[in-house]
BALOBA-1460 file (C-alpha; in Angstrom, 3 decimals):
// residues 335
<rec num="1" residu="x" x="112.965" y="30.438" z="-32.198"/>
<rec num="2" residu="x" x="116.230" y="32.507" z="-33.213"/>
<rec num="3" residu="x" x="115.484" y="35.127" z="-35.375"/>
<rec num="4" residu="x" x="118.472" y="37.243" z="-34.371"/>
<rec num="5" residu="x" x="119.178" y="39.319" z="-37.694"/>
<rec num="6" residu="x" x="121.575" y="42.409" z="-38.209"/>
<rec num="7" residu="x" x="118.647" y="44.531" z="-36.789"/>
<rec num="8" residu="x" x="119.933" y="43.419" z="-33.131"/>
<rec num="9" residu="x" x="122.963" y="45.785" z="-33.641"/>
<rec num="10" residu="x" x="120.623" y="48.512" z="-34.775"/>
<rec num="11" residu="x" x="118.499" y="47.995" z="-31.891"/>
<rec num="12" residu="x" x="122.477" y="48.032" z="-29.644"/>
<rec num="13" residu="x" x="123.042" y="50.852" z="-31.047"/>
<rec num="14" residu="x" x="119.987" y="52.628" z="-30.194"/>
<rec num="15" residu="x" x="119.772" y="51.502" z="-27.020"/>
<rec num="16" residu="x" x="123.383" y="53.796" z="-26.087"/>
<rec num="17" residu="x" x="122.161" y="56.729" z="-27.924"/>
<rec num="18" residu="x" x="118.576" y="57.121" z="-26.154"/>
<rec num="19" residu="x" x="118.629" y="61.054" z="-25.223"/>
<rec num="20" residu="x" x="114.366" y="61.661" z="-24.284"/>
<rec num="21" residu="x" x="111.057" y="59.608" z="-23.113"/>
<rec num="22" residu="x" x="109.567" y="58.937" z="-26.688"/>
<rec num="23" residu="x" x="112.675" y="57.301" z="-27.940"/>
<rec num="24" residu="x" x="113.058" y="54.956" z="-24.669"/>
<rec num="25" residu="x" x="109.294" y="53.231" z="-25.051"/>
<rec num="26" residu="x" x="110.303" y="53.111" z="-28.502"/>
<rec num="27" residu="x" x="113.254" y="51.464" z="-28.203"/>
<rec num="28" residu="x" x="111.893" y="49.711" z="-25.148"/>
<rec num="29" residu="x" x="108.667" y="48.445" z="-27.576"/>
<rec num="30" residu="x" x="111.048" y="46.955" z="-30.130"/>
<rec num="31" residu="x" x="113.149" y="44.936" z="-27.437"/>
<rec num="32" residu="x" x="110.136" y="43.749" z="-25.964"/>
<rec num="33" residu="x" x="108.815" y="42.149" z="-29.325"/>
<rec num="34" residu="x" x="112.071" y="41.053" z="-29.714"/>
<rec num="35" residu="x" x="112.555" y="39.428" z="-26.695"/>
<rec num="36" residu="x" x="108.990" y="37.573" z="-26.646"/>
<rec num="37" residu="x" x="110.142" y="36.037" z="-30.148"/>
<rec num="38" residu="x" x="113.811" y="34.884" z="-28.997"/>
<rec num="39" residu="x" x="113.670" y="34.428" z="-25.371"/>
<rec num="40" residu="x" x="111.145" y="31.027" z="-24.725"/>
<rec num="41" residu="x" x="110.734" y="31.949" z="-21.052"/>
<rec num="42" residu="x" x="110.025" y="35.447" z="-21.499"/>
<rec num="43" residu="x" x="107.388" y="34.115" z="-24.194"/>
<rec num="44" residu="x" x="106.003" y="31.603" z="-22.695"/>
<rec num="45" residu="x" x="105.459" y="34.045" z="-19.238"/>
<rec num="46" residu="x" x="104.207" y="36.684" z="-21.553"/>
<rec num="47" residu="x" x="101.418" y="33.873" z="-22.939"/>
<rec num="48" residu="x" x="100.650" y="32.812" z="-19.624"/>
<rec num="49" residu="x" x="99.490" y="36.469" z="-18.400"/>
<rec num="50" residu="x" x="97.362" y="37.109" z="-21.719"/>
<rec num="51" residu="x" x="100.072" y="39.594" z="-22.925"/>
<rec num="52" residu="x" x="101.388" y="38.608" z="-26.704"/>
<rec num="53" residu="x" x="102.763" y="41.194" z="-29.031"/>
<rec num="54" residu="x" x="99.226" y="42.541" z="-30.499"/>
<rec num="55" residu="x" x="98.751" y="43.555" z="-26.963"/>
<rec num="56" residu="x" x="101.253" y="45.072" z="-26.431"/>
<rec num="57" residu="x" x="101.134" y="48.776" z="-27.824"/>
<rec num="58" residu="x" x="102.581" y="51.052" z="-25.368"/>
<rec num="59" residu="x" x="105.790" y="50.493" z="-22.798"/>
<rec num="60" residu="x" x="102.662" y="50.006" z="-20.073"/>
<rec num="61" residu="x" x="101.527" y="47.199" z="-21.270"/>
<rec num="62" residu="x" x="104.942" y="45.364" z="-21.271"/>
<rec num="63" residu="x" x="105.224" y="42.356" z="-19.155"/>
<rec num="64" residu="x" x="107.424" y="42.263" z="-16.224"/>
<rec num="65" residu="x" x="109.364" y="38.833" z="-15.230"/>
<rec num="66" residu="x" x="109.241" y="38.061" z="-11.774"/>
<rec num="67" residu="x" x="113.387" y="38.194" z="-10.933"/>
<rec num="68" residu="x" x="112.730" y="34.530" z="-9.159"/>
<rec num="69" residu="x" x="113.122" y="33.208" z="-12.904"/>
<rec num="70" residu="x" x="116.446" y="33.707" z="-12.718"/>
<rec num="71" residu="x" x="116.958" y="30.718" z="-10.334"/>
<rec num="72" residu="x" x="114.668" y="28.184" z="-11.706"/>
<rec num="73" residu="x" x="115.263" y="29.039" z="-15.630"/>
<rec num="74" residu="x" x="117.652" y="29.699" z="-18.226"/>
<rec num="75" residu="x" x="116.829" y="33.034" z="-19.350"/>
<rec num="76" residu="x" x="118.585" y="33.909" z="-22.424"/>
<rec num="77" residu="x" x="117.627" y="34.607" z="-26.283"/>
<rec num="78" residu="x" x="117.665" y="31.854" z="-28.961"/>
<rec num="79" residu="x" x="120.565" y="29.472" z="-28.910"/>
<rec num="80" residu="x" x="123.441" y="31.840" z="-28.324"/>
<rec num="81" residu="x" x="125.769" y="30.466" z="-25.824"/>
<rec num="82" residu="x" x="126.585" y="32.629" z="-22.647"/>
<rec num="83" residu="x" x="129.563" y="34.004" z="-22.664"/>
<rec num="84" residu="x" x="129.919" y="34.285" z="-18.741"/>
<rec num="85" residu="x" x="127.543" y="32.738" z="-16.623"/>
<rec num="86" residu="x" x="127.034" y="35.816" z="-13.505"/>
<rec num="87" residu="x" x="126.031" y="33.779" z="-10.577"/>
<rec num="88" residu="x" x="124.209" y="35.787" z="-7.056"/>
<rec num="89" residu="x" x="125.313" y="35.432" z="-3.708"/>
<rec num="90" residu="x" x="123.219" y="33.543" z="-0.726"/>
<rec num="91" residu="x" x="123.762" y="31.566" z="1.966"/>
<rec num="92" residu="x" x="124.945" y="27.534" z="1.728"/>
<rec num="93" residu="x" x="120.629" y="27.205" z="1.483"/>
<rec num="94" residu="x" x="119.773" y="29.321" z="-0.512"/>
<rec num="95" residu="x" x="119.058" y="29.100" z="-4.604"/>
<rec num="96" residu="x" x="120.992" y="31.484" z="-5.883"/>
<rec num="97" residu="x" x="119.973" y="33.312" z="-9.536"/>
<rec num="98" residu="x" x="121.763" y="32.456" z="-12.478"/>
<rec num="99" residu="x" x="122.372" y="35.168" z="-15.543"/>
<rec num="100" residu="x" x="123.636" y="33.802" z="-18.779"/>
<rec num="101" residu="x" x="125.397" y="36.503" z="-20.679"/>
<rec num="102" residu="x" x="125.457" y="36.096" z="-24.659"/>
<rec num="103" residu="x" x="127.748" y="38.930" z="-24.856"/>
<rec num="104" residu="x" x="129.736" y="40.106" z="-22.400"/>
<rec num="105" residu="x" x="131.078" y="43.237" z="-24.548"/>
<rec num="106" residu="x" x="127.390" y="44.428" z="-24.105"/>
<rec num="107" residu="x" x="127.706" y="44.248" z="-20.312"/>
<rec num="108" residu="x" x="131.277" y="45.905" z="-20.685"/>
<rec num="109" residu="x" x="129.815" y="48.927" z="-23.052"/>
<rec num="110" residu="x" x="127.065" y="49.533" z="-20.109"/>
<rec num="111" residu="x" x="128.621" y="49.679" z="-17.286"/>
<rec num="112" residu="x" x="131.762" y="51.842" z="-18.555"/>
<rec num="113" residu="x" x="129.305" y="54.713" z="-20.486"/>
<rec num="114" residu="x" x="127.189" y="54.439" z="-16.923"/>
<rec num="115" residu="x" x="130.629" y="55.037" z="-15.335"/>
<rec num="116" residu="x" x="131.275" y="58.082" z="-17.639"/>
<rec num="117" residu="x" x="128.090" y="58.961" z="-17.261"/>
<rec num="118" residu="x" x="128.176" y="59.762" z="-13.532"/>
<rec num="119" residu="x" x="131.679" y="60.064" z="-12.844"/>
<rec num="120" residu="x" x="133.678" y="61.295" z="-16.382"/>
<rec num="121" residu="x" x="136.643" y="59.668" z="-17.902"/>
<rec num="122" residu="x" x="137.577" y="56.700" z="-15.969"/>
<rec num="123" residu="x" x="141.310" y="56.967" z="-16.897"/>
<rec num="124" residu="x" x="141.093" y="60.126" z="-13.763"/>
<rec num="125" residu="x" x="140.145" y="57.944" z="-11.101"/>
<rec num="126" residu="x" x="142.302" y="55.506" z="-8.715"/>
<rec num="127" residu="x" x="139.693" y="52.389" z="-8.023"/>
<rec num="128" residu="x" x="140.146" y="50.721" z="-4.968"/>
<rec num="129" residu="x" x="137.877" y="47.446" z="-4.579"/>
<rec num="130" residu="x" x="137.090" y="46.662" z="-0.711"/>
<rec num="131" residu="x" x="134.352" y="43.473" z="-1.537"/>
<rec num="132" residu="x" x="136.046" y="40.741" z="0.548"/>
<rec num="133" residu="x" x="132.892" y="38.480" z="0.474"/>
<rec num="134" residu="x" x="132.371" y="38.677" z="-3.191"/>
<rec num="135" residu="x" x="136.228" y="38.087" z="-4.079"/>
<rec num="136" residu="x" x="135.743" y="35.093" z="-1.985"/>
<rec num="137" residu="x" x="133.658" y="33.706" z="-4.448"/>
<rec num="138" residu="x" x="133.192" y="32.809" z="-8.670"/>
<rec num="139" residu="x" x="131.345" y="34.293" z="-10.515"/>
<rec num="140" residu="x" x="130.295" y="37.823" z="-9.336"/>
<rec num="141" residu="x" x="129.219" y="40.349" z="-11.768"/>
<rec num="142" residu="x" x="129.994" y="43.250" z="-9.267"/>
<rec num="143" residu="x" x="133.773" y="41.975" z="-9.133"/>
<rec num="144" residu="x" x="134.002" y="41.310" z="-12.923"/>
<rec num="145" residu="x" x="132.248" y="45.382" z="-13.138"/>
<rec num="146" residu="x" x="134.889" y="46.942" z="-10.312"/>
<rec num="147" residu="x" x="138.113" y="44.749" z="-11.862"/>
<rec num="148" residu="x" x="137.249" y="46.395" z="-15.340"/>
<rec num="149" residu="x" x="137.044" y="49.688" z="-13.546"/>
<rec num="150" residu="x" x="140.376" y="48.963" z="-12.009"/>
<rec num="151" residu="x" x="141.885" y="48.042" z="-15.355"/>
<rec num="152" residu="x" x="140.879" y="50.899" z="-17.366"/>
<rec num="153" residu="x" x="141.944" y="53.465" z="-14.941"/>
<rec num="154" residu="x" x="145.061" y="52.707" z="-15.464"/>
<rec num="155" residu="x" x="145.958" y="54.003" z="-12.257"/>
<rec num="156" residu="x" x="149.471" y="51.896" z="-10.413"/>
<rec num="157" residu="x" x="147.389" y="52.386" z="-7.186"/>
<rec num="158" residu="x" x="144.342" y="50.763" z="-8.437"/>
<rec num="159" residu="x" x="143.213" y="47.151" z="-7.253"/>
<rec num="160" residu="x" x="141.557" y="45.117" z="-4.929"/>
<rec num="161" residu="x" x="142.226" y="44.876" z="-1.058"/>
<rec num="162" residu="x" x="140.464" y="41.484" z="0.626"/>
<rec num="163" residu="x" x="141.372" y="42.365" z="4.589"/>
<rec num="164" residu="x" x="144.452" y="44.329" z="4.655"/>
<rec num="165" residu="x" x="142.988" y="47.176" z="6.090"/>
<rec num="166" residu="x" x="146.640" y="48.596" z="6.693"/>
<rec num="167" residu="x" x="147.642" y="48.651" z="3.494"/>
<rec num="168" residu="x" x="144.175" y="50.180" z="2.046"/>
<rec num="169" residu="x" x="144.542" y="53.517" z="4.634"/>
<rec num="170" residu="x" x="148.178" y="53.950" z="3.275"/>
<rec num="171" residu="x" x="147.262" y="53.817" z="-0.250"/>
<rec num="172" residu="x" x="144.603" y="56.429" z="0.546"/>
<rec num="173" residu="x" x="146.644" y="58.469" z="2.746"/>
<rec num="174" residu="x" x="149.063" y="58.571" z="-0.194"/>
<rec num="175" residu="x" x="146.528" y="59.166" z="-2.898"/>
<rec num="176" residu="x" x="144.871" y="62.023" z="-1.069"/>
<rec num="177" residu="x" x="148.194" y="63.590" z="-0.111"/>
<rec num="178" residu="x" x="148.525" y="63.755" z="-3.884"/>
<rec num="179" residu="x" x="145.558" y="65.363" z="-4.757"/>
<rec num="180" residu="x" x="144.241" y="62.001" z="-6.694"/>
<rec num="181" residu="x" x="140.896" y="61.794" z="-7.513"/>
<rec num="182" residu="x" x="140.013" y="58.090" z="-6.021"/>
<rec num="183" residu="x" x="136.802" y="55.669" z="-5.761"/>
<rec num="184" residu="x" x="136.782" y="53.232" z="-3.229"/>
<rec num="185" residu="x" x="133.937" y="50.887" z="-3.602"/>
<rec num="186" residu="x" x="132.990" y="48.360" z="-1.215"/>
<rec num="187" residu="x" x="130.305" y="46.467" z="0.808"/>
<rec num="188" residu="x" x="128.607" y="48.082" z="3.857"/>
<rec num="189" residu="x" x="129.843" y="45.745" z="6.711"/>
<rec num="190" residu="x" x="133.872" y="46.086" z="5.136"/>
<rec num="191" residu="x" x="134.038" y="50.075" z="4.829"/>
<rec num="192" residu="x" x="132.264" y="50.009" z="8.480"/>
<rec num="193" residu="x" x="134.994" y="47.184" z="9.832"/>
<rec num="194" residu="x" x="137.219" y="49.701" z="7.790"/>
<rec num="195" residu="x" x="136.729" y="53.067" z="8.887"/>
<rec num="196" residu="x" x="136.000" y="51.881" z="12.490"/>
<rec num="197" residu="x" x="139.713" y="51.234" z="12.920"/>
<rec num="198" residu="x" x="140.976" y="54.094" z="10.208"/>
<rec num="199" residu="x" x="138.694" y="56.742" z="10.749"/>
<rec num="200" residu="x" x="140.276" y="59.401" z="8.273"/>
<rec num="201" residu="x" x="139.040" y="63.241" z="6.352"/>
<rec num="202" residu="x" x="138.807" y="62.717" z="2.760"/>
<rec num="203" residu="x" x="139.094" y="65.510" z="0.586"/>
<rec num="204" residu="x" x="139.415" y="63.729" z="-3.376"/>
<rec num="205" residu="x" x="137.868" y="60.265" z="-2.436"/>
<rec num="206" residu="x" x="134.391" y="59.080" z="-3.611"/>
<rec num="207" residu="x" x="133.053" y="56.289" z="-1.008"/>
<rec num="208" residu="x" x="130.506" y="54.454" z="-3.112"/>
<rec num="209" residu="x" x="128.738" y="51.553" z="-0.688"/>
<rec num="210" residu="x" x="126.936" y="48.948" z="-2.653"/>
<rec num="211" residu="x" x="125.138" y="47.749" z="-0.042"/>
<rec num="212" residu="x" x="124.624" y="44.442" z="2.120"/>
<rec num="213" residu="x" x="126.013" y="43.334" z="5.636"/>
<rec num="214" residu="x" x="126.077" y="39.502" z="4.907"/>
<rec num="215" residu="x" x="124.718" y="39.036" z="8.236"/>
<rec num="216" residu="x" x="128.224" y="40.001" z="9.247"/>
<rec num="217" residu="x" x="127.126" y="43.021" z="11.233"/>
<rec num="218" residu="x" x="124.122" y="44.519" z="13.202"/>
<rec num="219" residu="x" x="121.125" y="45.596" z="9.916"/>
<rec num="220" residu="x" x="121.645" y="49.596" z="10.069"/>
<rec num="221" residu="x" x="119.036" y="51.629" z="7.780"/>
<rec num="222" residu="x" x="120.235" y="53.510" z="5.172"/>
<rec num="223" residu="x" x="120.315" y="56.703" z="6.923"/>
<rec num="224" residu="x" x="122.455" y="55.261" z="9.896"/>
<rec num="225" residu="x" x="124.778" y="53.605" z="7.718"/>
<rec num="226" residu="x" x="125.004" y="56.876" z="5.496"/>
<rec num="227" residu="x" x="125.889" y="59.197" z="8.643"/>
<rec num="228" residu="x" x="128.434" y="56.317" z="10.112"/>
<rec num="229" residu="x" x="130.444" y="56.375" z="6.993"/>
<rec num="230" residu="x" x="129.667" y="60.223" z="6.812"/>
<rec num="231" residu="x" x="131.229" y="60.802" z="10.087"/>
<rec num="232" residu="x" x="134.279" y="58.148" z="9.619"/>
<rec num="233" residu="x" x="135.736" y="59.250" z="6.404"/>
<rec num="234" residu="x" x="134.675" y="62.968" z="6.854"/>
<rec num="235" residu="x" x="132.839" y="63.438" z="4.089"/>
<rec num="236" residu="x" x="129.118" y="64.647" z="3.608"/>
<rec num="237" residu="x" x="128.429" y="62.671" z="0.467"/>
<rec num="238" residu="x" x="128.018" y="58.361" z="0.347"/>
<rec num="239" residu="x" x="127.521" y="57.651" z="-2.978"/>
<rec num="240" residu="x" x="125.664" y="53.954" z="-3.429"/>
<rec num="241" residu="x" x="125.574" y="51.591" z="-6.357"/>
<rec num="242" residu="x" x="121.848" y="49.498" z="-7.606"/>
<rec num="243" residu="x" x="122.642" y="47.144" z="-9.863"/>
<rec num="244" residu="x" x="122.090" y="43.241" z="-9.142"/>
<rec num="245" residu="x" x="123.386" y="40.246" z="-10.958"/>
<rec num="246" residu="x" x="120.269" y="39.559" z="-13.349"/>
<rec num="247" residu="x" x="120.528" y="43.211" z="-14.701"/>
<rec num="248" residu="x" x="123.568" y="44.497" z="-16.855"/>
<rec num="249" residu="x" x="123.453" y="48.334" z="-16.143"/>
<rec num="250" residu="x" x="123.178" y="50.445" z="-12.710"/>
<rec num="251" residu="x" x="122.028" y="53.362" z="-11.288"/>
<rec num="252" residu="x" x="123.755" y="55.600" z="-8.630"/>
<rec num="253" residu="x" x="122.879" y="57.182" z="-5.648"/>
<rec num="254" residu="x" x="124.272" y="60.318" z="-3.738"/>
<rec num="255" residu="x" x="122.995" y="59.995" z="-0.095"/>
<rec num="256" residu="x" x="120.123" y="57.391" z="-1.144"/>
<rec num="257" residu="x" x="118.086" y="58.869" z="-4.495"/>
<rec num="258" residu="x" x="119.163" y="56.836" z="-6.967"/>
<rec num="259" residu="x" x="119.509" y="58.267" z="-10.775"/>
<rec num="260" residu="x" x="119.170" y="55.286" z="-13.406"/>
<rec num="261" residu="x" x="121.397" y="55.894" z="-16.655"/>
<rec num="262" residu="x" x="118.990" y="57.104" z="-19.999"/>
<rec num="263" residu="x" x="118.894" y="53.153" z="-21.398"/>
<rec num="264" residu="x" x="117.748" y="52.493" z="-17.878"/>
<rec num="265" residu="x" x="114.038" y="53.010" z="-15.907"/>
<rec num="266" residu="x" x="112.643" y="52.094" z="-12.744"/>
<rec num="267" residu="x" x="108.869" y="51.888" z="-12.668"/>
<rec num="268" residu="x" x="106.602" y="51.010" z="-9.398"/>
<rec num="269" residu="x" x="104.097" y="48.607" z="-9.058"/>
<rec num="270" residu="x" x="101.317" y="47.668" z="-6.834"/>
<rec num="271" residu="x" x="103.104" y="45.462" z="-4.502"/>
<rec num="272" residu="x" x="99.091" y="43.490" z="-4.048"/>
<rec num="273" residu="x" x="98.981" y="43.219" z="-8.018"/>
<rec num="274" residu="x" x="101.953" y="43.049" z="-9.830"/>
<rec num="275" residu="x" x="100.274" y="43.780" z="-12.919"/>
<rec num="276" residu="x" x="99.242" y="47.450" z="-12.189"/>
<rec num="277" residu="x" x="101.702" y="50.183" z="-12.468"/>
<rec num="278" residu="x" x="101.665" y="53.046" z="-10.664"/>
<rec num="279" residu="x" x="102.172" y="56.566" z="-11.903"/>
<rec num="280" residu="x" x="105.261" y="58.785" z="-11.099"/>
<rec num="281" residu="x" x="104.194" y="60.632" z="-8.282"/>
<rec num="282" residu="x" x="106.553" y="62.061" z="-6.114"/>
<rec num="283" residu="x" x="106.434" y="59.730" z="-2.733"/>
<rec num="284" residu="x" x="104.146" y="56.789" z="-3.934"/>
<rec num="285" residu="x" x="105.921" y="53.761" z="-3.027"/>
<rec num="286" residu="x" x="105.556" y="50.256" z="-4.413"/>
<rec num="287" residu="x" x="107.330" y="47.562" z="-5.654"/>
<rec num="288" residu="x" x="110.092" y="48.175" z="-7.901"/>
<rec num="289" residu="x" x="110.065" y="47.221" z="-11.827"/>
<rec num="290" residu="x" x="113.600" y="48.032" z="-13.988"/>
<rec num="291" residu="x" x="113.642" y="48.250" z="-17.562"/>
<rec num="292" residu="x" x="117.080" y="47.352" z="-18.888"/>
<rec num="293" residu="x" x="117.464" y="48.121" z="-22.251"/>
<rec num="294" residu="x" x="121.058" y="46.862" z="-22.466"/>
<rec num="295" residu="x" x="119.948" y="43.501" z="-21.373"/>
<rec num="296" residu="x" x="119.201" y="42.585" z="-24.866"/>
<rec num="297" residu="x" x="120.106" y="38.767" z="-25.041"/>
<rec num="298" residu="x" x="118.431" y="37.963" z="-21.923"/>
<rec num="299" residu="x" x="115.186" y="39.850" z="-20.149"/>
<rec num="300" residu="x" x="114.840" y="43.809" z="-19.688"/>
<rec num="301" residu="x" x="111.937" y="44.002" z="-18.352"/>
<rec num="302" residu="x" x="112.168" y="42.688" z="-14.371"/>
<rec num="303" residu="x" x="109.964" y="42.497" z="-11.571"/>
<rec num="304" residu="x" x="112.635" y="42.781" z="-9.002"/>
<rec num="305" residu="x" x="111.622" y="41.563" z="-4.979"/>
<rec num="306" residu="x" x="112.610" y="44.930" z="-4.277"/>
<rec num="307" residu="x" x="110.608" y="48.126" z="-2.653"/>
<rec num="308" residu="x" x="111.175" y="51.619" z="-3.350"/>
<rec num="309" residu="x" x="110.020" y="55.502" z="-3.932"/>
<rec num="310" residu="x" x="109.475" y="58.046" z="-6.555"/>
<rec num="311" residu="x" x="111.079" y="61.010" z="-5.312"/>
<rec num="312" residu="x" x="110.060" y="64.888" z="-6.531"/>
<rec num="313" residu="x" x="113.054" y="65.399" z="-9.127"/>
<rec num="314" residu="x" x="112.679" y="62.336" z="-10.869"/>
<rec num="315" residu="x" x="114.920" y="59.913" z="-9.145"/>
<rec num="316" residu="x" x="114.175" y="56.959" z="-6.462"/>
<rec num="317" residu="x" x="114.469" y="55.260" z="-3.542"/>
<rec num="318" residu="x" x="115.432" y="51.970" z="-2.374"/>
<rec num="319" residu="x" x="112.828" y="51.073" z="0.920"/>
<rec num="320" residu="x" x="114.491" y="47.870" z="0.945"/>
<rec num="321" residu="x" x="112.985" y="44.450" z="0.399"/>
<rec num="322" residu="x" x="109.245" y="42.914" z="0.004"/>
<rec num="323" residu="x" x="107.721" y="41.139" z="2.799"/>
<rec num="324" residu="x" x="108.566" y="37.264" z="2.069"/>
<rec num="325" residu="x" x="111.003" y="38.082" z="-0.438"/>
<rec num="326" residu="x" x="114.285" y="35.869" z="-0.404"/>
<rec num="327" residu="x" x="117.009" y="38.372" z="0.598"/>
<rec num="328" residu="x" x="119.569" y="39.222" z="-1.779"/>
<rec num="329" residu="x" x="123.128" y="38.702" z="-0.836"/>
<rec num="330" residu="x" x="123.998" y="42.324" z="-2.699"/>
<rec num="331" residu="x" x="120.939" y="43.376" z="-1.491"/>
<rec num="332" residu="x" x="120.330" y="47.394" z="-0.122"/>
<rec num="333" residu="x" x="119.348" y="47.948" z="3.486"/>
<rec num="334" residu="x" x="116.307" y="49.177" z="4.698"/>
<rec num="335" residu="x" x="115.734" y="52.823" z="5.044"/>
């Protein structure tokens, strides 16, 4: 079953350095075959749905895995061994999904030129890290993402604050006073706990929410949790992070349309037929499929339990989650 040759770091290569449509299927055609050959579970869902490679012709016809493989499978190519084993959050309960990472320097490489992407050169930014419930636990791809952010700024002010709410609105007050260009990422029910008792006017600070109250707070939408933070930092722009931990890339989100890096797609489906794609038109909604190219070793094509909409300059929205879907601990709020 392994038949990973040199071409792998051809196909790496050309997965950073897609610039237009026609090279994407392309690219996304050769993972795909490469995939079904290395990847059993992949293959073997591929089989079961009547969709092997001579089939396959066009990036349509490319089987989506349902995202609930991630919990009862190993999904990974060949016999590499996973470097890091990214584990998702849920309640005592709950299964939670499993992604084994063959190559962690891959993950590194997509999230930093996604980074750069959207925000420039890293080393300009102070990162401040406000995710007490995923510090509180192993195995967190977000954390592993927002520490490497933290490390390559460089930045003595950049880290990680669990509860110490005090000491956070100091370092900002600080930061801002100095003109500092400064991220602070957290999860929705800590920047609300936050700015509810430091209410503050940011000029040079980026509030990036990725989502998720944990059941800690009252379920806002998107748009009520957008103009709460809005109103408590004093700023008119909430930037949001979609990423989750079966994928290895992200797209971002000023104020709620979401703009997927070029390696990256989203792609609705029928939510009634999960075979049946649905064209790009601007406010169709569906169910959302992501094509992550820089998922190489594992799957990057995924049916995610996740609803959203096209929007009229090419970007999308999260709706929130499918009816009987198990809820993500990371996962978006309704809108």
């Amino acid at each position: 079953m392994n038949r990973e040759l040199p071409k792998t770091l051809l196909l790496e290569q050309g997965v950073f350095s897609i610039t237009n449509d026609e090279t994407f299927n392309s690219i996304a055609l050769e993972v795909y075959h490469f995939q079904f050959a290395n990847n059993p579970v992949y293959q073997q869902f591929c089989l079961a749905i009547n969709r092997p490679p001579h089939l396959v012709t066009e990036l349509a016809d490319i089987p989506f895995l349902p995202i609930s493989f991630f919990k009862t499978h190993k999904v990974i190519c060949g016999d590499r061994k996973p470097e890091v084993i990214f584990e998702s959050s849920g309640t005592t309960m709950a299964t939670t999904s499993r992604h084994y990472v063959a190559s962690v320097s891959l993950y590194q490489k997509s999230f930093k030129a996604c980074f750069q992407q959207f925000y420039g050169n890293i080393k300009n930014h102070c990162v401040l890290g406000l995710l007490p419930s995923y510090l509180e636990r192993s195995g967190s791809s977000l954390v592993y993402m927002v520490q490497s952010l933290i490390n390559s700024s460089g930045h003595p002010q950049s880290g990680f604050y669990l509860d110490d709410f005090s000491a956070l609105q100091q370092t900002i007050k600080k930061l801002e006073t100095a003109g500092q260009k400064t991220i602070l990422i957290g999860v929705s029910y800590a920047l609300l706990d936050f700015v509810e008792t430091y209410p503050m006017q940011l000029k040079h600070t980026t509030i990036m929410d990725t989502g998720g109250m944990k059941g800690r707070k009252e379920e806002l939408t998107r748009m009520e949790l957008n103009i709460a933070l809005q109103n408590g930092f004093g700023v008119k722009e909430i930037h949001s992070e979609y990423g989750m931990t079966e994928l290895l890339s992200q797209a971002y989100a000023v104020n709620g349309n979401f703009s997927p890096p070029a390696w990256m797609k989203m792609i609705l489906r029928d939510e009634s037929d999960a075979l049946t794609l649905l064209p790009p038109k601007a406010n169709s909604s569906g169910a959302i499929n992501v094509i992550d190219l820089a998922n190489l070793y594992s799957c990057s094509f995924i049916a995610t339990a996740d609803a959203g909409r096209y929007c009229s300059d090419g970007k999308f929205e999260v709706l929130g989650r499918l009816d009987n879907a198990d809820v993500r601990g990371c996962s978006l709020l309704f809108v």
